[in-house]
N, C-alpha and C positions, 0 to 999 in steps of 0.2 A: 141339786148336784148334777156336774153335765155327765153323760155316757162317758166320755172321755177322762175324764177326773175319775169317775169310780171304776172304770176299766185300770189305772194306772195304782187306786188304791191298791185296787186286789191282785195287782200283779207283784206289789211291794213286800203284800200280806204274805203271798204265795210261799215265800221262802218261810215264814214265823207259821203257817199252820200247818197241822199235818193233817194224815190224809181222818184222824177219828176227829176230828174239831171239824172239817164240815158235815153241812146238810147237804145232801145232793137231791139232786128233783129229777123224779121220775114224770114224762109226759106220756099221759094217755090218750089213746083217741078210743071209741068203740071197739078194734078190736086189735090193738096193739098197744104196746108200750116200749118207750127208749129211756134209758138214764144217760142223763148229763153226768161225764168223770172228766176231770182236766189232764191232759196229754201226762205230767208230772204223775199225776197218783200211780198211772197204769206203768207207768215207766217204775215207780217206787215196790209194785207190787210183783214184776216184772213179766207182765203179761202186755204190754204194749205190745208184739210181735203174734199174738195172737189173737187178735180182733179181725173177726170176716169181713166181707165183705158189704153183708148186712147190716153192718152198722155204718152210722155218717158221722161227718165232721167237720169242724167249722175252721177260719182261720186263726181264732185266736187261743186252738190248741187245745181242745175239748173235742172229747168224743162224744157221739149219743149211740150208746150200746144196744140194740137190739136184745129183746128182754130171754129169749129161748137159749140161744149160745152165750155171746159177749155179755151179757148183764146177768147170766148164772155163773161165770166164771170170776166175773167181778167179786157178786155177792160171796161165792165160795171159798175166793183167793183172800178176800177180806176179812170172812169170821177167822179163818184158818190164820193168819199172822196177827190178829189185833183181837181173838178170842170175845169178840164182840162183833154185833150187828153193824153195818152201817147206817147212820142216820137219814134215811130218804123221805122228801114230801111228795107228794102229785098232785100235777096240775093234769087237771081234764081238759084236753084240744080237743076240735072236730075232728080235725083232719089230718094225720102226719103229711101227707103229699102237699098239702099248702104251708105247714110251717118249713116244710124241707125250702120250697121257694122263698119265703117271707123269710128267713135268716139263711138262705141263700149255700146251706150244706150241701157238702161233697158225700158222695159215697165212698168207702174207705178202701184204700187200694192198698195190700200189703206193700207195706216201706221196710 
C-alpha cells in the first residue's frame, strides 16, 4: 500500500475513530520521549492551545508532545474525560535530533 493511499485512508478513518480507539506511539530516545497525538484529539480534548514550545510538529497535523509538560497534560486530560488510560506503544530511537530532521518537524509555536 502506497504512503499516499494510507495517508488518505486514515484521514477518512479520522472522523469514524475517536480519540479511545487509537494506539498512540510514544518515541523514545535515551533520554527522552515525545507522543505522537493528531492535531484533532488535542483540539477534542481542548488543550490544543496549550502545547509549549517543547513540543514539535509535523505537516500533516500531528503533534509530538514532549513527555514532562505536553504529554502529562495529554495523559491527564485524557483519563480525566474518557476515565481511562490512553493506549500508547514505543518505539525506541537513537536520536530525537535525527528523527526531528528525517520527518522534517517544526517546533511548536503557539497558534
Amino acid at each position: 500500500m502506497s504512503n499516499q493511499l494510507l495517508k488518505s485512508l486514515l484521514n477518512e478513518m479520522e472522523g469514524e475513530l475517536g480519540e479511545t480507539d487509537f494506539v498512540y506511539t510514544r518515541y523514545e530516545d535515551p533520554g527522552h520521549s515525545w507522543i505522537k497525538v493528531p492535531l484533532w484529539v488535542l483540539k477534542s480534548l481542548g488543550i490544543e492551545n496549550k502545547i509549549s514550545e517543547y513540543s514539535y510538529r509535523d505537516r500533516p497535523g500531528s503533534f509530538f508532545l514532549e513527555e514532562d509538560v505536553d504529554g502529562s497534560l495529554f495523559y491527564t486530560t485524557f483519563v480525566k474525560k474518557y476515565d481511562e488510560n490512553p493506549s500508547i506503544r514505543t518505539i525506541h530511537i537513537e536520536d530525537f535530533d535525527e528523527f526531528i530532521i528525517k520527518h522534517k518537524l517544526k517546533q511548536n509555536e503557539k497558534f
